[in-house]
C-alpha positions as CSV (number, residue, x, y, z in Angstrom):
1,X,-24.5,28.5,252.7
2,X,-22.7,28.9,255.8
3,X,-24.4,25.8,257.5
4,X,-23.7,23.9,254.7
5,X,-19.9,24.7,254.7
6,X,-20.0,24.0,258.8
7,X,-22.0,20.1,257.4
8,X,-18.5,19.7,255.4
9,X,-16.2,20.5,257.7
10,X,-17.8,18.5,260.4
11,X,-17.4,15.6,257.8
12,X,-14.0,16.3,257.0
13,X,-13.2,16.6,260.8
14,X,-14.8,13.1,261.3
15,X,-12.5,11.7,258.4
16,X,-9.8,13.3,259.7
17,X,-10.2,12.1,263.0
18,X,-10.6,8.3,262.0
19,X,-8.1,8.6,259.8
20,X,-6.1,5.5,260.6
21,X,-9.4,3.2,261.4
22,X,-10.4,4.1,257.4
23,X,-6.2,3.8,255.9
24,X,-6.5,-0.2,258.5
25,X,-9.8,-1.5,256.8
26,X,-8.5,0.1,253.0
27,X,-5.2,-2.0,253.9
28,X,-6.9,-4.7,255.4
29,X,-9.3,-5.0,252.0
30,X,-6.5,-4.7,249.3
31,X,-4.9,-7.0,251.0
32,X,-7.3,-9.8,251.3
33,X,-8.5,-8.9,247.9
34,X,-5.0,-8.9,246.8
35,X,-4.4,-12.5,248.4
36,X,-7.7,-14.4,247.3
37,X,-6.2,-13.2,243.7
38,X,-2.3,-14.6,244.1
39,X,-4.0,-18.1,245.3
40,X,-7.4,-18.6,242.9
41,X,-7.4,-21.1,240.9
42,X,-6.3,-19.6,237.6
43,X,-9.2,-20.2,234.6
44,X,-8.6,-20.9,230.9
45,X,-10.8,-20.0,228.1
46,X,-10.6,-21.8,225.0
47,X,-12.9,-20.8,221.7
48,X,-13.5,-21.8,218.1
49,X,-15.5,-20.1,215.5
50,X,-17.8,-21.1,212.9
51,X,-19.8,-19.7,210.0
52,X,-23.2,-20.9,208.8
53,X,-23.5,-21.2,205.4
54,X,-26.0,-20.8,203.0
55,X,-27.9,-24.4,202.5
56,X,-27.5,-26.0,198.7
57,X,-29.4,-28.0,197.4
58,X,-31.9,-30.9,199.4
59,X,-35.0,-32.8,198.8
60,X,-36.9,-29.3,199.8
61,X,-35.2,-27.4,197.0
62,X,-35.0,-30.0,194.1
63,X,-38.6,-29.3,193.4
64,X,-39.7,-26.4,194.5
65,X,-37.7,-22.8,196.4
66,X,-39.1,-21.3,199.7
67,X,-39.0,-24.3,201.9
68,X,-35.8,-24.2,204.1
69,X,-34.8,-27.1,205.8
70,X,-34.0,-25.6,209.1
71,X,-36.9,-23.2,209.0
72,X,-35.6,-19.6,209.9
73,X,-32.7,-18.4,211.7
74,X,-30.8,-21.1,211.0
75,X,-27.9,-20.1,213.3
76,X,-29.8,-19.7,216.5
77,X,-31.5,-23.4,215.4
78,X,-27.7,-24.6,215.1
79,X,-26.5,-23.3,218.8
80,X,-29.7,-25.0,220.4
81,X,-28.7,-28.2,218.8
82,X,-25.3,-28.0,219.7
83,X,-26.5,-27.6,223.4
84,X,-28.7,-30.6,222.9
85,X,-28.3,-33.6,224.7
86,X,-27.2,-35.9,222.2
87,X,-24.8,-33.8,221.0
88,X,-23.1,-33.2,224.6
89,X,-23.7,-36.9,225.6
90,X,-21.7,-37.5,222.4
91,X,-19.0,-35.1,223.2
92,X,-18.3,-36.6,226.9
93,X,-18.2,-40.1,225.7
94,X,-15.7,-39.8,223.1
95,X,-13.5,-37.7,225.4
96,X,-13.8,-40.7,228.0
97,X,-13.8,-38.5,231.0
98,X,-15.8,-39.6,234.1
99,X,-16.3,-36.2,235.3
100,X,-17.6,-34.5,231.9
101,X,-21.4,-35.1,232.0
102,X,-24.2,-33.9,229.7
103,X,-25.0,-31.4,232.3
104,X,-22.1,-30.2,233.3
105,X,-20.8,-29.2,230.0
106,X,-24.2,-27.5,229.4
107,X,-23.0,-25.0,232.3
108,X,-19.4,-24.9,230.8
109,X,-20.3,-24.4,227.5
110,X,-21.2,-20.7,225.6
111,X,-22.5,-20.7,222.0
112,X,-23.7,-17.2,221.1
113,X,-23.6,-15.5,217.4
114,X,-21.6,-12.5,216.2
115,X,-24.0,-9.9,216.2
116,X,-24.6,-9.0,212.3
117,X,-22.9,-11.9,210.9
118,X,-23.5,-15.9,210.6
119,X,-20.7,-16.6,213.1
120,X,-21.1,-18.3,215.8
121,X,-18.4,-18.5,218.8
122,X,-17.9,-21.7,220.7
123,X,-15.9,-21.2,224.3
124,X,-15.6,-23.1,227.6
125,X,-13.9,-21.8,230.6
126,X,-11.9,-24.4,232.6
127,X,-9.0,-24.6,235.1
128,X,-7.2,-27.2,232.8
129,X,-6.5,-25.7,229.4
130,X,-6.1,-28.8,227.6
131,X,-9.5,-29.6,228.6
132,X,-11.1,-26.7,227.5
133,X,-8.9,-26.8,223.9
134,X,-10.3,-30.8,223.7
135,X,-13.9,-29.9,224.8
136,X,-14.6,-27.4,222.2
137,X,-12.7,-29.0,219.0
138,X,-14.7,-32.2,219.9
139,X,-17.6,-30.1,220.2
140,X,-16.7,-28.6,216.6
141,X,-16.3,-32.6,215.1
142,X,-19.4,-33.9,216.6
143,X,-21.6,-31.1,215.1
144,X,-20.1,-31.4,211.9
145,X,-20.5,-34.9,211.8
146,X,-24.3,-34.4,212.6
147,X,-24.8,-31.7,210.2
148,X,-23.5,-33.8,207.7
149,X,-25.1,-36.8,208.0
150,X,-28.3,-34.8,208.4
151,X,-27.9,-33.5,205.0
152,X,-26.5,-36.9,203.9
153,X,-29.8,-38.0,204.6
154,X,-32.1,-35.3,203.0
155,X,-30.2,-35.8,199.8
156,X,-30.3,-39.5,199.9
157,X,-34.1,-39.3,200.3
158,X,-34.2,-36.7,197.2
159,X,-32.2,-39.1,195.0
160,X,-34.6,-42.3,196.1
161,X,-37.3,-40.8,195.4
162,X,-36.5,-39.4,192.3
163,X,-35.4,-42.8,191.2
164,X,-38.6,-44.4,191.9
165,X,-40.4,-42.1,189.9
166,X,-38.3,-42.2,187.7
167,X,-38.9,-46.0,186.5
168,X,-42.7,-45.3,186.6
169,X,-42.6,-42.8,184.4
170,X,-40.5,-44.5,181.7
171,X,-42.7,-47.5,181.9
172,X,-45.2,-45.3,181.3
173,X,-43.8,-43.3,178.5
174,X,-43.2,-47.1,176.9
175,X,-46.6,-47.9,176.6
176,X,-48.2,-44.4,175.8
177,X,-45.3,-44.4,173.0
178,X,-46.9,-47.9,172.1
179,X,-50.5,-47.1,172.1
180,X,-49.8,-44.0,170.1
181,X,-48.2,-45.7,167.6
182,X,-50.9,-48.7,167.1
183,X,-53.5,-45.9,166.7
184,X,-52.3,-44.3,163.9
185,X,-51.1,-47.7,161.8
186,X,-54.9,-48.8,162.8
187,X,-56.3,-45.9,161.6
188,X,-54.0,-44.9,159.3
189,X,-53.0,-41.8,160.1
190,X,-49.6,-40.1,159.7
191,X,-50.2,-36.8,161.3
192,X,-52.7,-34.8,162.5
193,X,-53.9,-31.6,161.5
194,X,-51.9,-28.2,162.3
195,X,-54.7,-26.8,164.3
196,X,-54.6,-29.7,166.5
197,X,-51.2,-30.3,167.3
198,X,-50.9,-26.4,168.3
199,X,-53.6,-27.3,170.7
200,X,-52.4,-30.6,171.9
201,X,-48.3,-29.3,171.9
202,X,-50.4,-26.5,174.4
203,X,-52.1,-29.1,176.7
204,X,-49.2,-31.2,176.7
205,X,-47.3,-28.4,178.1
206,X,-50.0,-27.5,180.7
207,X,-50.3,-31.0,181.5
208,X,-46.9,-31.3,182.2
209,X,-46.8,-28.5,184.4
210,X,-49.7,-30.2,185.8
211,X,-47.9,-33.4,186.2
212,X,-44.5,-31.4,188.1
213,X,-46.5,-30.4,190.1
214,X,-48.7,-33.0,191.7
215,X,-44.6,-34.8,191.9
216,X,-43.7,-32.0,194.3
217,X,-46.9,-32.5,195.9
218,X,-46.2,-35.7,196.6
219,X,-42.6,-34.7,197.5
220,X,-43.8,-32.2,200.4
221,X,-46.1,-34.9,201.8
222,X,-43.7,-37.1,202.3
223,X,-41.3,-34.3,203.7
224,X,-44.1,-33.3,206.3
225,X,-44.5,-37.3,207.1
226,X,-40.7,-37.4,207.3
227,X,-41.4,-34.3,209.9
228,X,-44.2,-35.2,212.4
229,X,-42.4,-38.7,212.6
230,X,-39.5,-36.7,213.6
231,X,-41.8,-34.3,216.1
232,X,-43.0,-37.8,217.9
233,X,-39.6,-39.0,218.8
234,X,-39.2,-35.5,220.5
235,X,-42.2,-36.6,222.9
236,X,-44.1,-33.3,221.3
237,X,-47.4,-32.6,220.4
238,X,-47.9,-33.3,217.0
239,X,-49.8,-31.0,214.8
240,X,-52.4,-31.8,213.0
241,X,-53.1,-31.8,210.0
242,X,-56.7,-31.4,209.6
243,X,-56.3,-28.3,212.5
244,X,-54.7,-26.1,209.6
245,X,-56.7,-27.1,206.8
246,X,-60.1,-26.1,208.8
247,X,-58.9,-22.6,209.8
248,X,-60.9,-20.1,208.8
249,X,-58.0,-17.9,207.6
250,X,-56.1,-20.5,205.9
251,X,-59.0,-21.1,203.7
252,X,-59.9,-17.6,202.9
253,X,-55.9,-17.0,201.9
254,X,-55.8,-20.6,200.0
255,X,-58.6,-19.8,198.1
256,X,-57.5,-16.3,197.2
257,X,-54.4,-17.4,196.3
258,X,-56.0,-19.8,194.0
259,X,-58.2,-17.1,192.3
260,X,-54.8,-15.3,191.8
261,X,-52.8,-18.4,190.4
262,X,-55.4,-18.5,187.8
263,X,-55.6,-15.1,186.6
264,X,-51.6,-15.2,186.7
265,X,-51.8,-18.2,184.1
266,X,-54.3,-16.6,181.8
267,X,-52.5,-13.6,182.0
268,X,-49.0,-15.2,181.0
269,X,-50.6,-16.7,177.7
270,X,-51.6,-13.0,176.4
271,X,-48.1,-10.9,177.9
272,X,-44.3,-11.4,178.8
273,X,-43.2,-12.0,182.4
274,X,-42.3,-8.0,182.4
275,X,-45.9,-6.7,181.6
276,X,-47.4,-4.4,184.6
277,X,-50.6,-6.9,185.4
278,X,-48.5,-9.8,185.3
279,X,-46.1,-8.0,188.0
280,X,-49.3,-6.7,189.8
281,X,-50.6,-10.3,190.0
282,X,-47.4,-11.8,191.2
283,X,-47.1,-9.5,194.4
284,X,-50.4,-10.0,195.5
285,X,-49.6,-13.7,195.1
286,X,-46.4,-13.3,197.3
287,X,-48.5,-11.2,199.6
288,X,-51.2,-13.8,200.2
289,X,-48.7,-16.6,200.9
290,X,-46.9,-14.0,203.1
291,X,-49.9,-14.0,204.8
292,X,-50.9,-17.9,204.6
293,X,-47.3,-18.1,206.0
294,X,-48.2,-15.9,209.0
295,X,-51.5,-17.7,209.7
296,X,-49.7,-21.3,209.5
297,X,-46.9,-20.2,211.8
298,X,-49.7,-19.0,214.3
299,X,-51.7,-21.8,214.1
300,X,-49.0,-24.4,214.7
301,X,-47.6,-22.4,217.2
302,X,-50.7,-22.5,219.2
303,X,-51.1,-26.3,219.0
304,X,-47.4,-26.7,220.4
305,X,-47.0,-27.1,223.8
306,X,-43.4,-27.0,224.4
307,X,-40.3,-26.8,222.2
308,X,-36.9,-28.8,223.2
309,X,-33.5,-27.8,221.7
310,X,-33.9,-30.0,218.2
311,X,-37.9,-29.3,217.9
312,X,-37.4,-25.9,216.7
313,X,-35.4,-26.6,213.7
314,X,-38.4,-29.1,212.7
315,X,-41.0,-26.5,214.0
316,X,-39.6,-24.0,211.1
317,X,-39.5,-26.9,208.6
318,X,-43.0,-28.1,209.0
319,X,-43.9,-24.6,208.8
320,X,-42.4,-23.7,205.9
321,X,-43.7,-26.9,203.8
322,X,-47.0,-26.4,205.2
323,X,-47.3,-23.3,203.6
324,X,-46.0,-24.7,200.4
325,X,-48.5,-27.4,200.6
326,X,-51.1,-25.1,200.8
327,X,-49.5,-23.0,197.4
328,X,-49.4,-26.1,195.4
329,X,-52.8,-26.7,196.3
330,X,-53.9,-23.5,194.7
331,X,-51.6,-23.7,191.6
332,X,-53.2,-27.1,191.2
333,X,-56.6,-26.1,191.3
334,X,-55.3,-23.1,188.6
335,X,-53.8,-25.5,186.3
336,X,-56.5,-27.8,186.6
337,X,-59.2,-24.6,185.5
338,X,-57.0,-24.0,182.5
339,X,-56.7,-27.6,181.5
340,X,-60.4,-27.7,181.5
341,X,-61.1,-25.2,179.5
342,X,-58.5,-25.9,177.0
343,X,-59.7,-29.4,176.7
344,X,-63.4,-28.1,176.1
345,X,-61.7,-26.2,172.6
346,X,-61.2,-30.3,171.3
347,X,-64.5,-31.6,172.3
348,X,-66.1,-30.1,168.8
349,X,-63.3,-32.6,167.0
350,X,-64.8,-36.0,165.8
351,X,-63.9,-39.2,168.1
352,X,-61.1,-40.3,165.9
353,X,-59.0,-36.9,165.8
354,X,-60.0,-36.1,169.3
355,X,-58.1,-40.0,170.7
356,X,-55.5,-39.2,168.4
357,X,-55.0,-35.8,170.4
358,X,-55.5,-37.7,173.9
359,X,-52.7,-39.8,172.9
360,X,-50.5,-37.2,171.6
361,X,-50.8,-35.5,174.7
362,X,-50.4,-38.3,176.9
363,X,-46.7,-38.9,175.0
364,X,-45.6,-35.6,175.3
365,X,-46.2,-35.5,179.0
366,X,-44.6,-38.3,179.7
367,X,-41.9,-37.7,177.9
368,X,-41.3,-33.8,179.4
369,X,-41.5,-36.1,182.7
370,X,-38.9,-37.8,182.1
371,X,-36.5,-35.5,181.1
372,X,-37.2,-33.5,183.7
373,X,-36.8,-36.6,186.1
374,X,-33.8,-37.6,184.6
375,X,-32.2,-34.1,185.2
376,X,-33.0,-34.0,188.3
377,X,-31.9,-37.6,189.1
378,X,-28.4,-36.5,188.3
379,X,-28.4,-33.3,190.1
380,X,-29.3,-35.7,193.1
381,X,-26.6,-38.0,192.3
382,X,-24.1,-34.8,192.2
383,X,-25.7,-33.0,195.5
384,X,-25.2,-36.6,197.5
385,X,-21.7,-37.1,195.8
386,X,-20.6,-33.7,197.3
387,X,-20.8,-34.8,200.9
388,X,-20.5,-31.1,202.1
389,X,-22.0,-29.2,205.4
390,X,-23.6,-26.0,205.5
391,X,-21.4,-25.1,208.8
392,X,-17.4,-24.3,208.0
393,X,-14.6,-24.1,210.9
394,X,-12.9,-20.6,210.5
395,X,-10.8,-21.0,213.9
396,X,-10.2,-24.2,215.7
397,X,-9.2,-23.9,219.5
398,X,-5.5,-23.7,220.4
399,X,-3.8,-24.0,223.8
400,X,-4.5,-21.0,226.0
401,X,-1.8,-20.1,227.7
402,X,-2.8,-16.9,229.6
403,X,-5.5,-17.5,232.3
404,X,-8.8,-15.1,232.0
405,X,-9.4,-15.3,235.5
406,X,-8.8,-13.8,237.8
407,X,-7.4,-10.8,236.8
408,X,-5.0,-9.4,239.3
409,X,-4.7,-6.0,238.6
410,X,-8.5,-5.3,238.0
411,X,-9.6,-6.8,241.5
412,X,-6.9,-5.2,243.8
413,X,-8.5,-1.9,241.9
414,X,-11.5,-3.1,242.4
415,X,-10.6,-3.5,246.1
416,X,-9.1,-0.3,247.0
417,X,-12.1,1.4,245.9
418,X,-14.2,-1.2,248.1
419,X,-11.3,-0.9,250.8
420,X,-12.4,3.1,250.6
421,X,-15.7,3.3,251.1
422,X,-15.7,0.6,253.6
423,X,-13.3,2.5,255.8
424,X,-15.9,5.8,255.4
425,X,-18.6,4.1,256.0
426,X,-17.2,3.0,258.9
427,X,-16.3,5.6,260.2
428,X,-19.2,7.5,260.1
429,X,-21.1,4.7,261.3
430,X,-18.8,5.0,264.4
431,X,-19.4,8.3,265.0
432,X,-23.1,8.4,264.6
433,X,-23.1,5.4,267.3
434,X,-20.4,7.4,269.5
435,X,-22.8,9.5,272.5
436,X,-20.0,11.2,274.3
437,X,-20.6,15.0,275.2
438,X,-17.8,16.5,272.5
439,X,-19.3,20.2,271.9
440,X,-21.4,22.9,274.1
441,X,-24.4,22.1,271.6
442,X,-24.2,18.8,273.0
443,X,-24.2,19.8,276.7
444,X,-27.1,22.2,275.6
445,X,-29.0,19.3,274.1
446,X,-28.3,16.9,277.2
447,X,-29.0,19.3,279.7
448,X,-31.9,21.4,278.3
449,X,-29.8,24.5,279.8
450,X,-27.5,26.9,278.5
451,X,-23.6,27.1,278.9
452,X,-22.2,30.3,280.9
453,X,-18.9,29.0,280.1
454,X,-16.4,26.8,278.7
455,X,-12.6,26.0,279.6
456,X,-10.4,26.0,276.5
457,X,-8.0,23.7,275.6
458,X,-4.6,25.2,276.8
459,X,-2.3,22.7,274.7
460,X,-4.4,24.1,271.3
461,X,-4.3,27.3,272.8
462,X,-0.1,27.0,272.8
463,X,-0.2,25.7,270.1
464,X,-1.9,28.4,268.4
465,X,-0.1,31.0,270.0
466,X,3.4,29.6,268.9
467,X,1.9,29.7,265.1
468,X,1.3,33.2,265.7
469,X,4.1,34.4,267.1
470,X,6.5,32.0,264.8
471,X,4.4,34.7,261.8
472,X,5.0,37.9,263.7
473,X,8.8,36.9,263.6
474,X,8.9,35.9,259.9
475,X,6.9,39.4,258.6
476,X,9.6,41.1,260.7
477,X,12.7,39.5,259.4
478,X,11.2,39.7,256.1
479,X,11.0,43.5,256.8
């Protein structure tokens, strides 16, 4: 304990002793720190703030729910796109500045998300405010003007494709209508029998399901065509096709999810949506495409080789219609079972009754078509009308008119503490390099011999002795 207290002292007698070398170099460092601050070049921050929204409606939702257009976490798919080159080429150019490259604003540029919330915060640091203010806001409009023309597009591909089926369906419902109607005055029948139209209105209503169906089908495919083009022109591995389909998994989970899809539709035509086997079904069916999902995300991850900024909002797309692909498959092949065993229940009917019943059904599934098509042509019309984004402005960027850097206060803090320890550590480094003989353990160390004697230090001795007496005189006064 006592050696310890003798370690302290010594240190407090070396700090004492350098004293005004440690209160120069804490000077010497506030004030260089103190100076660098006064004359840097003062930075501005300017920031905007956006929320995501939740997508409406596009070609992926007009048929079909569970394929999002930008795949998952939209948000971070939206910040690597506003870091993408076109967009920043497209920023520079409009502001007409020389200096302003692609690369450059990169650097300049932060986009990060409110933690917990769709926001995303847009800032840029610059020495001239006004540049910062204009390079975010134009940031801001050229996004928006991307994101809407992007959904311009989706929608405009939804309406013209629902307008070309459209006309091939009411051509033909025409003719069906026709041929129907020449049957019966041919063979002179009015109506047919009661058992047969329940059965026919029940095929025609499978049919049509049937019918949906292979239209979203052929929806998808052209969504996943519209995709892998759009994968090309990112100079990106493009992912096969066949590669999915011939996975081992893929076809185990397809095919179970088939099996399911038709015990789910036989179950439906004996109990109500709410019965506990048709909910029992309907989890493990969104289990197994839970799983499919997995396996397809896996597998296409595996077969790319590198993602850029705008191939990972068309990495989640093709994912996510991949997987619906697949589902439709399997509902297909479910509808298809049921269609085939309903249509075995008319075989026993004789030829007449059983064309009259083809031709019924034929009418009323073209007809269901084209209502259907024809609502869905006008929600089209009403989605593309809307001209809206899925990304709202909550805060544009004003004029900042208090720098962020550098911050005076916090570095001249910042430097007395520095300023500190560099004048101990100097110091001590001093003294540990200083080999002067100060004490008789040094002379004892030096010398390998011990000291007889030692010759104090009269001006400490008077010193001393004027403290003492200068005591004696006050206690006796005192007294």
């Amino acid at each position: 304990m006592e050696m310890e207290e003798m370690d302290l002292r010594e240190y407090w007698q070396i700090i004492v002793k350098r004293k005004r070398l440690i209160l120069a170099v804490f000077l010497l460092t506030v004030l260089a720190v103190a100076i660098y601050s006064f004359l840097a070049t003062p930075i501005y921050e300017a920031f905007t703030t956006l929320i995501v929204r939740e997508a409406g409606m596009g070609v992926e939702t007009i048929f079909f729910d569970g394929a999002s257009a930008l795949g998952k976490n939209v948000a971070q798919n939206y910040i690597q796109i506003m870091k993408s080159r076109t967009i920043l080429e497209r920023v520079a150019s409009d502001l007409g500045r020389e200096d302003l490259t692609q690369s450059a604003l990169e650097k300049a540029i932060t986009i990060q998300s409110v933690q917990g919330s769709d926001v995303l915060k847009i800032s840029m640091q610059s020495p001239e405010p006004a540049l910062a203010q204009a390079v975010v806001n134009k940031l801001v409009d050229v996004f928006l003007d991307w994101n809407l023309n992007y959904r311009q597009n989706d929608r405009r591909a939804a309406r013209e494709f629902i307008e070309g089926q459209l006309q091939k369906v009411e051509l033909d419902l025409r003719l069906a209508e026709e041929r129907l109607q020449a049957f019966k005055e041919e063979q002179g029948i009015v109506a047919p029998t009661q058992e047969m139209a329940a059965v026919v209105t029940q095929l025609a209503s499978l049919q049509s399901s049937l019918t949906e169906l292979n239209v979203a089908k052929l929806e998808t495919a052209e969504r996943i065509r519209q995709v892998r083009a759009s994968l090309e022109e990112q100079d990106e591995t493009l992912i096969s096709s066949t590669t999915i389909a011939d996975n081992r998994l893929v076809t185990e989970y397809r095919s179970r999810l088939a099996d399911l899809e038709v015990r789910l539709a036989s179950a439906r035509e004996k109990y109500t949506d709410r019965h506990p086997e048709i909910l029992a079904l309907q989890a493990e069916i969104d289990n197994v495409r839970r799983k499919l999902t997995e396996e397809v995300e896996r597998v296409v991850g595996t077969e790319t080789r590198t993602l850029n900024t705008l191939y990972r909002e068309l990495y989640g797309t093709l994912i996510n219609l991949e997987v619906e692909a697949n589902a439709l498959e399997a509902r297909e092949a479910a509808l298809l079972a049921i269609i085939a065993e309903r249509e075995r229940e008319l075989s026993h009917l004789p030829a007449q009754e059983l064309e009259l019943a083809r031709l019924m059904r034929e009418a009323q599934v073209l007809e269901e078509l084209y209502i259907l098509l024809r609502t869905r042509l006008e929600e089209a019309r009403i989605s593309e009308a809307m001209e809206t984004a899925d990304v709202q402005i909550i805060d544009r960027a004003v004029l900042p008119r208090v720098p962020v850097k550098p911050r005076i206060k916090l570095n001249i803090a910042i430097g007395a503490v520095l300023g500190v320890f560099l004048g101990v550590g100097l110091a001590f480094l001093l003294e540990f390099l200083d080999n002067t003989v100060k004490t008789k353990e040094d002379v004892e160390r030096a010398l390998g011999l011990p000291v007889l004697g030692q010759i104090p230090d009269l001006e400490l001795a008077d010193v001393a002795s004027s403290g003492r007496s200068a005591r004696r005189r006050g206690r006796g006064l005192s007294g």
